[in-house]
Residue frames as a rotation matrix with the C-alpha (Angstrom) as fourth column:
UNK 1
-0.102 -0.454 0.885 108.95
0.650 0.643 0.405 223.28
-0.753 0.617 0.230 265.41
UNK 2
-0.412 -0.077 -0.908 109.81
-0.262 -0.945 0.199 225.36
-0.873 0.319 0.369 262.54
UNK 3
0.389 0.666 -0.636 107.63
-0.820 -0.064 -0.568 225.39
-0.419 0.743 0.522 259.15
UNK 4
0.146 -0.746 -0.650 110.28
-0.953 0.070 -0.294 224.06
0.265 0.663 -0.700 257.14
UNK 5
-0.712 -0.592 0.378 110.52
-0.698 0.531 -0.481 221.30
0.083 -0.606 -0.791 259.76
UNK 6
-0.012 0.893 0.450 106.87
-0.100 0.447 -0.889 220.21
-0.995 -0.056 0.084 259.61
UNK 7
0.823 0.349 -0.447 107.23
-0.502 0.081 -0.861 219.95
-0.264 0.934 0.242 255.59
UNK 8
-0.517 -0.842 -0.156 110.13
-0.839 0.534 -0.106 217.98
0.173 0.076 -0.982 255.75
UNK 9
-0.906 0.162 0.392 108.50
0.040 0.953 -0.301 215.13
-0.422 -0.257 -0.869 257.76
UNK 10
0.054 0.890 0.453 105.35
-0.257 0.451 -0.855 215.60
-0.965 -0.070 0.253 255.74
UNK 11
0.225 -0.406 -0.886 107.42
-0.972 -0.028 -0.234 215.27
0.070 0.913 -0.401 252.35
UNK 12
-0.605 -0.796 -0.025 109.04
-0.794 0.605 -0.059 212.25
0.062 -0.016 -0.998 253.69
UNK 13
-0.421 0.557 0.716 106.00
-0.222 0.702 -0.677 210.81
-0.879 -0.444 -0.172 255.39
UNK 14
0.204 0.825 -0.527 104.44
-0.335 -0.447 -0.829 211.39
-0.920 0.346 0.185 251.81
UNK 15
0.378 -0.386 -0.842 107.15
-0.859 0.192 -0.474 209.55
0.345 0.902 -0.259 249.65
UNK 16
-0.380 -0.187 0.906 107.09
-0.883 0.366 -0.295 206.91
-0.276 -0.912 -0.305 252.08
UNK 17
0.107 0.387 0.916 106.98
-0.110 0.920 -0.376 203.42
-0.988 -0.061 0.141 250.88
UNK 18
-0.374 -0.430 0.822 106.68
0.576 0.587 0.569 201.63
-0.727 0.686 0.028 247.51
UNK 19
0.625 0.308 0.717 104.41
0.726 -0.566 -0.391 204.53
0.285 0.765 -0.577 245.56
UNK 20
0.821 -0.183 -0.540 106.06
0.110 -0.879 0.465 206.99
-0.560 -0.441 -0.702 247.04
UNK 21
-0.216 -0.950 -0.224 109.96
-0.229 -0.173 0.958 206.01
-0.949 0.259 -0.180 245.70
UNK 22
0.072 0.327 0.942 107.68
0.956 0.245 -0.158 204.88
-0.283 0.913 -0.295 242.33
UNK 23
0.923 0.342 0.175 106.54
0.378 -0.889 -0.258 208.62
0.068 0.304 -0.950 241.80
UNK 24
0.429 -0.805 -0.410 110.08
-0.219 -0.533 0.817 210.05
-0.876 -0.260 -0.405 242.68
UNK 25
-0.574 -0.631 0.522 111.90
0.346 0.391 0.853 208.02
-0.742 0.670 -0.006 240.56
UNK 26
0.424 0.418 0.803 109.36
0.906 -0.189 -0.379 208.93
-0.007 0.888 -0.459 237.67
UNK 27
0.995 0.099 0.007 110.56
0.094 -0.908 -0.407 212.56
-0.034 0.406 -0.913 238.20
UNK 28
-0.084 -0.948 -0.306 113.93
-0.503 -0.225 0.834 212.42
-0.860 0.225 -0.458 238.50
UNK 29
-0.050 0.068 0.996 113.45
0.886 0.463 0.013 210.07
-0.460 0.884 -0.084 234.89
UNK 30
0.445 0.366 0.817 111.78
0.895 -0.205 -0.396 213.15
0.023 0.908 -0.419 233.83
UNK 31
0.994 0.061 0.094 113.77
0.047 -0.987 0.153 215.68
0.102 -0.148 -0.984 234.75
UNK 32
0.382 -0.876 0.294 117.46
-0.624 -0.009 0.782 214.81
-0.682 -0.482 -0.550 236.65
UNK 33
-0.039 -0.684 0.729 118.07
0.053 0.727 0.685 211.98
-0.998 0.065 0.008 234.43
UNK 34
0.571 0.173 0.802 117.09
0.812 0.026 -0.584 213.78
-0.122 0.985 -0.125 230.86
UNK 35
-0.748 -0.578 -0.325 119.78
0.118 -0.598 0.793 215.52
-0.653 0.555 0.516 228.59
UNK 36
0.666 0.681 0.306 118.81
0.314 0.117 -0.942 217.57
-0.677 0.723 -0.136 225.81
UNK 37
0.322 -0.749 0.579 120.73
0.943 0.310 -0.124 218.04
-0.086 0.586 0.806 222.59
UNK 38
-0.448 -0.495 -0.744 122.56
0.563 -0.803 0.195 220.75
-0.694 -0.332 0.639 221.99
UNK 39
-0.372 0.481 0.794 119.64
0.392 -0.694 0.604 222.35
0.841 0.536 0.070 219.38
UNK 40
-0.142 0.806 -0.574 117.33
0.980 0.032 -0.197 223.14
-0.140 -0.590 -0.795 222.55
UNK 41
0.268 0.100 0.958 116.21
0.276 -0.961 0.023 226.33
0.923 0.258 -0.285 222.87
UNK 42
-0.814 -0.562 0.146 116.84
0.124 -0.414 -0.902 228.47
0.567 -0.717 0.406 225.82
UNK 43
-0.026 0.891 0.453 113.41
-0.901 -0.217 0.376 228.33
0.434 -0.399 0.808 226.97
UNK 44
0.687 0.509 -0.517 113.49
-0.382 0.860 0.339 224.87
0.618 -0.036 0.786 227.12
UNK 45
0.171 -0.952 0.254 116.62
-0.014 -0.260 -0.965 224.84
0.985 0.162 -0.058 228.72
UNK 46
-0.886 -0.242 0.396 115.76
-0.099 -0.735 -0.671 226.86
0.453 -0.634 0.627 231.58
UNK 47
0.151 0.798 0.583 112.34
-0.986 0.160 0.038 225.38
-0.063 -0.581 0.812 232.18
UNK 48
0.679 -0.268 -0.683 113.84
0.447 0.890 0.094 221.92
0.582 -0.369 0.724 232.74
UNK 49
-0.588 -0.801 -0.114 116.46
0.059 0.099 -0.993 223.39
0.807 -0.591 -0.011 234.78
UNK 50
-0.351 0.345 0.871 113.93
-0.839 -0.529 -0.128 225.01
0.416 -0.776 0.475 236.85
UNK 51
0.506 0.779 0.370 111.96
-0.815 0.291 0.501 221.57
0.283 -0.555 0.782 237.05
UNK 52
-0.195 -0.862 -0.468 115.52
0.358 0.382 -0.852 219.87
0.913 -0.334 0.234 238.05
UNK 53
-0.628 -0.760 0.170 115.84
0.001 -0.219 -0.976 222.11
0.779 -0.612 0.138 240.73
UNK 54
0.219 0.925 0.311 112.25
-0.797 -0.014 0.603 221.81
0.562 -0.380 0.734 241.78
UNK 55
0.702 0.054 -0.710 112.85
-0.026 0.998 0.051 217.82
0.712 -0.017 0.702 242.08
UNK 56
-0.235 -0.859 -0.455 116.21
0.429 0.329 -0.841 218.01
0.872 -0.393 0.291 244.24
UNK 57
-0.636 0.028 0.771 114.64
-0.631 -0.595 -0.499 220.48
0.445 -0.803 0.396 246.69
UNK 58
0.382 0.918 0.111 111.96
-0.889 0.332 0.315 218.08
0.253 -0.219 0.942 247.09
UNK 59
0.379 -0.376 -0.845 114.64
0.369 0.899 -0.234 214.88
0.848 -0.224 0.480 247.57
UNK 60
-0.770 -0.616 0.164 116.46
0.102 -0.373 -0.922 217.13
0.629 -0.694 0.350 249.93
UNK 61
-0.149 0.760 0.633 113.38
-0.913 -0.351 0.207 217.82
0.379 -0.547 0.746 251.84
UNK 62
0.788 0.396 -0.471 112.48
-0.163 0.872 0.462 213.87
0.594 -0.287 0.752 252.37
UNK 63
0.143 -0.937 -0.318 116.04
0.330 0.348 -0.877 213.34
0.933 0.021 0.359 253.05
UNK 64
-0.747 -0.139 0.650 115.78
-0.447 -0.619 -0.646 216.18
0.493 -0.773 0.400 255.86
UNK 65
0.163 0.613 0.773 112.30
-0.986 0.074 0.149 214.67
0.034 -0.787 0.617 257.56
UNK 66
0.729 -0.108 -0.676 113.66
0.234 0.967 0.098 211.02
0.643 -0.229 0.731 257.34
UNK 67
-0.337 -0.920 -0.197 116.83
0.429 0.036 -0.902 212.32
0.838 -0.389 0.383 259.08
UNK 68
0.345 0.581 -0.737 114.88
0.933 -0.297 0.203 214.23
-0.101 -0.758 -0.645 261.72
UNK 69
0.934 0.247 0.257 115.77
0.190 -0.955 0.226 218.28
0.302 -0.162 -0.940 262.18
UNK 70
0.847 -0.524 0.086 118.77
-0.403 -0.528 0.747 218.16
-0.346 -0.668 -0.659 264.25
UNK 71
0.115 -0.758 0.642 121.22
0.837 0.422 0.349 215.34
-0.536 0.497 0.683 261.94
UNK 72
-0.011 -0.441 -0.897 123.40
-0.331 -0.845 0.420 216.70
-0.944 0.301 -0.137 260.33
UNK 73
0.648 0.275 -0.710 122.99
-0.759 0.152 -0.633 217.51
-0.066 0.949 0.307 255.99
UNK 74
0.935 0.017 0.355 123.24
0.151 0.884 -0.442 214.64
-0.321 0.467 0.824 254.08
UNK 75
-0.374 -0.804 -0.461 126.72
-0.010 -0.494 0.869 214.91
-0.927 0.330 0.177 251.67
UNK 76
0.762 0.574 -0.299 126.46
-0.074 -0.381 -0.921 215.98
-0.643 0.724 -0.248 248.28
UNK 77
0.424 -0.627 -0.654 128.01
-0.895 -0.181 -0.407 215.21
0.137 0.758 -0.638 245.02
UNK 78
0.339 -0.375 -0.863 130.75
-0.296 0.828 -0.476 212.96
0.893 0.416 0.169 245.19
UNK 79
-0.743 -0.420 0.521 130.66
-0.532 -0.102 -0.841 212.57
0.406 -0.902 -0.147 248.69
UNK 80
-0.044 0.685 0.728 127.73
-0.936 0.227 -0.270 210.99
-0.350 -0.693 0.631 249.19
């Protein structure tokens, strides 16, 4: 089994249940589901994108070890 494959199902096994989708949801609140205005700075910018993209790699992971290794990816966007 490949790395990637054992942190999948231990992401998933780890956001498993009612804390688990409690604590997600808190980051995507803080992160996927906040706008800032159009003063921000560019630091600030760019270190919320980063911890955006932090958060989706980490849904995309659960997603992958609930689905198992060999299903095929989820869709994305307005496909799913």
């Amino acid at each position: 089994m490949a790395d990637s494959d054992r942190v999948a199902r231990l992401a998933a096994r780890c956001f498993r249940g009612a804390d688990g989708t409690a604590v997600l949801d808190y980051l995507k609140t803080l992160t996927l589901d906040r706008a800032l205005g159009p003063d921000a700075p560019d630091a600030t910018l760019r270190h919320l994108e980063g911890q955006r993209q932090l958060v989706r790699h980490l849904i995309h992971l659960i997603d992958q070890g609930r689905r198992g290794p060999d299903a095929p990816p989820a869709p994305k966007g307005d496909d799913a």
